[in-house]
Backbone as CSV, one residue per row, in Angstrom:
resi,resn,N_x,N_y,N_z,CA_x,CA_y,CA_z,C_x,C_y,C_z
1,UNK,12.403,45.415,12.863,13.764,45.194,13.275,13.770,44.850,14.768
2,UNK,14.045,43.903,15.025,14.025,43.420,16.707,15.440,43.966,16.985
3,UNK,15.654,43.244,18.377,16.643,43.657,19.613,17.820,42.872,19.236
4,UNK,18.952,43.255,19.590,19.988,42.244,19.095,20.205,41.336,20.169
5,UNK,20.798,40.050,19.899,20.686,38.941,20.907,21.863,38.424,21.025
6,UNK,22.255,38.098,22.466,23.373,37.116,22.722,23.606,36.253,22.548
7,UNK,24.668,35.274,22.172,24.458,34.124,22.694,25.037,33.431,23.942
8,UNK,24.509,33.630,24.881,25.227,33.232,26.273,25.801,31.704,26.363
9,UNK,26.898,31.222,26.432,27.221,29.830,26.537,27.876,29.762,27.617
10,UNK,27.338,28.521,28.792,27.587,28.346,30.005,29.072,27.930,30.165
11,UNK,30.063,28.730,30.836,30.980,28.134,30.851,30.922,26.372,31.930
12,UNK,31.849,25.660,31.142,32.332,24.635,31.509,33.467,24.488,32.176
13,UNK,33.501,23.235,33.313,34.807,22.951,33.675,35.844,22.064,32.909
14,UNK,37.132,22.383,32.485,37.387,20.932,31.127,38.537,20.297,32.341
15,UNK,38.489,19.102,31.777,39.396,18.315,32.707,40.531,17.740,32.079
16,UNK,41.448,18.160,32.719,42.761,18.404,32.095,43.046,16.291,31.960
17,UNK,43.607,16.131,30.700,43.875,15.185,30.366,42.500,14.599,29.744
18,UNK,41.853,14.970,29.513,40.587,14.269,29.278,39.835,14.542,28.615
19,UNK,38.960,14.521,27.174,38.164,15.280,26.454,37.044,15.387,27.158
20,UNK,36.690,15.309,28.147,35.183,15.106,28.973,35.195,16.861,29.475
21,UNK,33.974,17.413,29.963,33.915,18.626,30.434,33.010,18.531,31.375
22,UNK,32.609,19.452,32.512,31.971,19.054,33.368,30.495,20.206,33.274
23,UNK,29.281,20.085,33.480,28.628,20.994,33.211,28.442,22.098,34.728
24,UNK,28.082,22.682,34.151,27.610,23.818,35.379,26.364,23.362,35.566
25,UNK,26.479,23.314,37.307,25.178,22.763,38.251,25.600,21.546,38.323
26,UNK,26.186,20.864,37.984,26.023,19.241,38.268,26.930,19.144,39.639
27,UNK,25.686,17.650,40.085,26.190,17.687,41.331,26.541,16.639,41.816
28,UNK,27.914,16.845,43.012,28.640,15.827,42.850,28.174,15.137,44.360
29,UNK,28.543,13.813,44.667,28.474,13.037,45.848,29.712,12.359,46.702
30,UNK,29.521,12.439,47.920,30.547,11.590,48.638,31.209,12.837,48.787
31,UNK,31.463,13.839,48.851,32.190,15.082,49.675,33.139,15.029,50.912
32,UNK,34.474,15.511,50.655,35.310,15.251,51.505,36.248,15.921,51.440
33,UNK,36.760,16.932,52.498,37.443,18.197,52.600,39.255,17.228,52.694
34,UNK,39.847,17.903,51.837,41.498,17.249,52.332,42.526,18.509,51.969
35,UNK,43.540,18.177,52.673,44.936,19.193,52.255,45.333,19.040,50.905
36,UNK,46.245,20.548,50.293,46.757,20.147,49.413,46.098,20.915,48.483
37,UNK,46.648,21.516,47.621,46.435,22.465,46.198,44.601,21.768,45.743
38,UNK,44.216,20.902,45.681,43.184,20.697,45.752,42.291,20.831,46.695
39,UNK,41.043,20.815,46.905,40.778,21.152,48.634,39.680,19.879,48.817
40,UNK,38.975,19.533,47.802,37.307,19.072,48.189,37.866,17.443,47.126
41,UNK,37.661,16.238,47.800,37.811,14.752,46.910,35.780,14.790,47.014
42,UNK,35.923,14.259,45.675,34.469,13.971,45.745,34.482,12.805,44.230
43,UNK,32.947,12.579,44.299,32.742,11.847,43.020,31.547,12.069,42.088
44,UNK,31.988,12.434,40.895,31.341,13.068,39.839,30.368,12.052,39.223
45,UNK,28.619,12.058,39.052,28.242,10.949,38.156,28.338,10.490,36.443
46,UNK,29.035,9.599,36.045,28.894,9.212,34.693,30.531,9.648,34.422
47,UNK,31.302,10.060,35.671,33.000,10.096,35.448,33.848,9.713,36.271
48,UNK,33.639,9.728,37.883,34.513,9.065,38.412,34.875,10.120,39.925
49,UNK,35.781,9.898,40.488,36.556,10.481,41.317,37.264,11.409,41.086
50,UNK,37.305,12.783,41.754,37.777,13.702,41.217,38.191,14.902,42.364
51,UNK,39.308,15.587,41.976,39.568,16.364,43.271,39.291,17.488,42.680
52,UNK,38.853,18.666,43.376,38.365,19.554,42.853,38.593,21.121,43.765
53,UNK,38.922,22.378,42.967,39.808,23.786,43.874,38.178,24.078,44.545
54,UNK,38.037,24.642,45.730,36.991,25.588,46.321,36.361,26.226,45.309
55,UNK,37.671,27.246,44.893,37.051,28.331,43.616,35.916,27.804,42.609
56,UNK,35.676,26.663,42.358,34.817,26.065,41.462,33.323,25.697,42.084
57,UNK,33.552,25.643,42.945,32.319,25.148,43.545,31.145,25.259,44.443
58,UNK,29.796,25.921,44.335,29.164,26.542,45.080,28.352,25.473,46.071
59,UNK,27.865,25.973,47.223,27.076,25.054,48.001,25.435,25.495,47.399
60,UNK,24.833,24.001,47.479,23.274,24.177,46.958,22.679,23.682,48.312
């Protein structure tokens, strides 16, 4: 009888209006701090331009 097991599933970011989701770790380019309920404009590869909250996003 083994150990019982999780299944851990990475949460995702989903993007509102859009069936696309964003993975955890991916990394974005062109970084640029602005005002406004959003904080960080940047651009995502294989989706586009995208504004994105602090809360989401770690520095590597």
């Amino acid at each position: 009888m083994g150990l019982p097991t999780q299944d851990l599933k990475e949460p995702d970011l989903k993007i509102k209006g859009s069936q696309s989701v964003v993975k955890v770790g991916t990394k974005v380019k062109n970084i640029r701090l602005c005002d406004g309920d959003h904080d960080i404009d940047c651009k995502i590869p294989n989706f586009g331009g995208m504004k994105l909250k602090s809360e989401f996003v770690k520095k590597v």
